[in-house]
N, C-alpha and C positions, 0 to 999 in steps of 0.2 A: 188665830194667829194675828200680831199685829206689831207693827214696828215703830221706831220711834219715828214722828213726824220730819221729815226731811231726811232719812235716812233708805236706803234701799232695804228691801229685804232681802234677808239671803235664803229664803226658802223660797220665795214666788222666782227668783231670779234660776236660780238651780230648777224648779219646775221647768222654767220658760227655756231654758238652755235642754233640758233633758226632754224637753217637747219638741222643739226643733231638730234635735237630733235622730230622733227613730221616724220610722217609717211603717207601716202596715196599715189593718183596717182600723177604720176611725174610731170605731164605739169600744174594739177590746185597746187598742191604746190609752183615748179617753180613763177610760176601767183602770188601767195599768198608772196613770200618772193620779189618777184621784187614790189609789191605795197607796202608792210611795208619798203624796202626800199627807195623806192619815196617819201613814209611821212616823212622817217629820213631825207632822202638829202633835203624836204621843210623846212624842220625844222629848219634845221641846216644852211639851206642857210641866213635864215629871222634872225638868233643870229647873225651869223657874220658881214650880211648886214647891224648891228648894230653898228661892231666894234667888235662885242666878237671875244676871238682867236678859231682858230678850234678845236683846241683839249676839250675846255672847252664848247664848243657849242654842240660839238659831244657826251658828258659827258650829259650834261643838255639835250639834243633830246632825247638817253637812259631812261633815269631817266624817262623822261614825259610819254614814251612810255608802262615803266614799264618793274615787272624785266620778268624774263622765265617761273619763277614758275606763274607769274599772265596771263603772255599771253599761254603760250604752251597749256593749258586745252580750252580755246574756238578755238584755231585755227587745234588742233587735232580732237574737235569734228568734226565742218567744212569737213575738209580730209576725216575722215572714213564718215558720212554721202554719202562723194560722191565717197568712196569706195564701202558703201553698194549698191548706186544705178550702180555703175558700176557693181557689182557682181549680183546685180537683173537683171539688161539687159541681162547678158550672160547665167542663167538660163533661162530666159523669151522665148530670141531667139532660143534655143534649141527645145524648144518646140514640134513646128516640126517635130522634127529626133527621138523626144521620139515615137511621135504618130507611124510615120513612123516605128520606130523598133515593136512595139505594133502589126502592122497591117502585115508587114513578118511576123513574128515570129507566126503566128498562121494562115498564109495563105498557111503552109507547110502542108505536107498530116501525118494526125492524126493516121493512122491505120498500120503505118510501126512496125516491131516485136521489136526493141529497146528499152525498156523502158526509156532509159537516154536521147535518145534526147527527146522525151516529158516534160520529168520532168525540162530537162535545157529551154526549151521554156516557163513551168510555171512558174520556177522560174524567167528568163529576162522578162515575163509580166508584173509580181509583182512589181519586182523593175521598169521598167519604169513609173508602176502608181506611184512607191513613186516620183519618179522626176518627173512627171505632176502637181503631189502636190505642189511639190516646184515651180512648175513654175508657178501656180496661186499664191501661197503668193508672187513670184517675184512680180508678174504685180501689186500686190497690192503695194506692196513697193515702186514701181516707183509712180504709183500715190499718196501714200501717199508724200514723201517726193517732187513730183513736183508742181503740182496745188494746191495742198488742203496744202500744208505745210505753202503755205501764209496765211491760214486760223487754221490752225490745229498746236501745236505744234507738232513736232516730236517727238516718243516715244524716251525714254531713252534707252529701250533695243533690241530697231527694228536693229540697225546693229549688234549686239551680234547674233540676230536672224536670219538675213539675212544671217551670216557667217557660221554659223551651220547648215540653210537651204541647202545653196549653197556648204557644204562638204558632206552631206547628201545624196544629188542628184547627187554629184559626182561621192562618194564611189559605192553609188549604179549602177550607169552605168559603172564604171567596173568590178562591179562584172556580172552584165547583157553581158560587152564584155565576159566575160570569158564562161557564160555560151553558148550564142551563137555560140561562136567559138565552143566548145565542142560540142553544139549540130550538127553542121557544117560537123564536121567532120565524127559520124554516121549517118545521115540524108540522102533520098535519094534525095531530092530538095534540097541539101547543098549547091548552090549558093546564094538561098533568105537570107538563114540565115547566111550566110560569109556576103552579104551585112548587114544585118542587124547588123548583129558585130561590122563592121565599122563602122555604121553611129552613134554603141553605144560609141565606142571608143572617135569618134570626137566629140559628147557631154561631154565626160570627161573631153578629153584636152580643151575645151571649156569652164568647167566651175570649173576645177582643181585651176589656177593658180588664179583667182581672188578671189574665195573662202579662199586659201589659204592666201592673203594679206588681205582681210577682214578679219580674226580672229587675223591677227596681227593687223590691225589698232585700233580696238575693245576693243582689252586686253590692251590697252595703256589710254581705257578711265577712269576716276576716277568712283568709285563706289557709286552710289546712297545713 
């Protein structure tokens, strides 16, 4: 594609406006504006190969394409759908390290005279059951949206959900790191439960930052 010198282009311009518009992960966005590009440059190539001028071809390929307001809404769904399933995986994967902190945290000795590190070991139980929870509705969420989605439509409000899942399971495992540590420090097995801190930790940072771009992608969808 190429415009005439001193003129804008109305294909990079429409790219650059329908890039700033959406939201999701980088590389299937990226994927997503390089193939509505490819249909603009078919388009545009098959007008001029007519004879049309670029600039008027490049106008009329827009047009056909339609404006921001008609496209942004199905290509934003798209994105966050595959925000939520990226934000379901990093719950899902955790998994593990939930159980993992579940089975320290209560493999320390119960009869020492401190009452707080007890109580900081029931309270990081708790919360890791609530992110266990979250990590089964993950696993559902992948398979909804992967095999069964060719069959099923996709709920309207499953990435709203997943977003709030996966801040949910967040908040909670650091508040689980907090307790842990705390308990760590009066305990007299205070290494299972430093491990166990950590391993709460790295499920936060684990499932913090996709969480957090889920509820932005989410809150960009139109409402029912």
């Amino acid at each position: 594609m190429s415009a005439i010198s001193g003129q804008a282009d109305p294909i990079e311009d429409y790219l650059a406006a329908l890039t700033a518009a959406l939201h999701g992960p980088a590389r299937i966005k990226a994927r997503m504006i390089e193939e509505l590009g490819g249909g603009l440059a078919d388009t545009v190539a098959a007008y001029t190969g007519e004879g049309m001028a670029y600039q008027h071809a490049a106008h009329r390929a827009v047009a056909e394409f339609g404006t921001l307001d008609e496209l942004v809404p199905s290509c934003q769904r798209e994105l966050t759908i595959a925000q939520a399933r990226h934000t379901a995986r990093a719950v899902a994967l955790t998994a593990p390290f939930l159980a993992a902190c579940w089975y320290l945290a209560w493999s320390t000795d119960h009869d020492q005279p401190w009452r707080l590190p007890h109580l900081a070991q029931l309270l990081a139980v708790h919360l890791a059951g609530v992110a266990g929870v979250a990590a089964v509705l993950a696993a559902a969420t992948l398979a909804v949206t992967g095999t069964l989605a060719r069959r099923l439509p996709t709920p309207h409000q499953l990435p709203r959900a997943v977003a709030w899942t996966g801040t949910t399971a967040s908040v909670a495992m650091a508040v689980a790191t907090l307790a842990l540590v705390t308990a760590s420090v009066l305990a007299t097995n205070w290494p299972l439960l430093a491990f166990a801190g950590a391993l709460a930790a790295a499920s936060h940072a684990v499932m913090a930052a996709p969480a957090r771009a889920c509820r932005h992608c989410a809150a960009r969808l139109p409402a029912m």
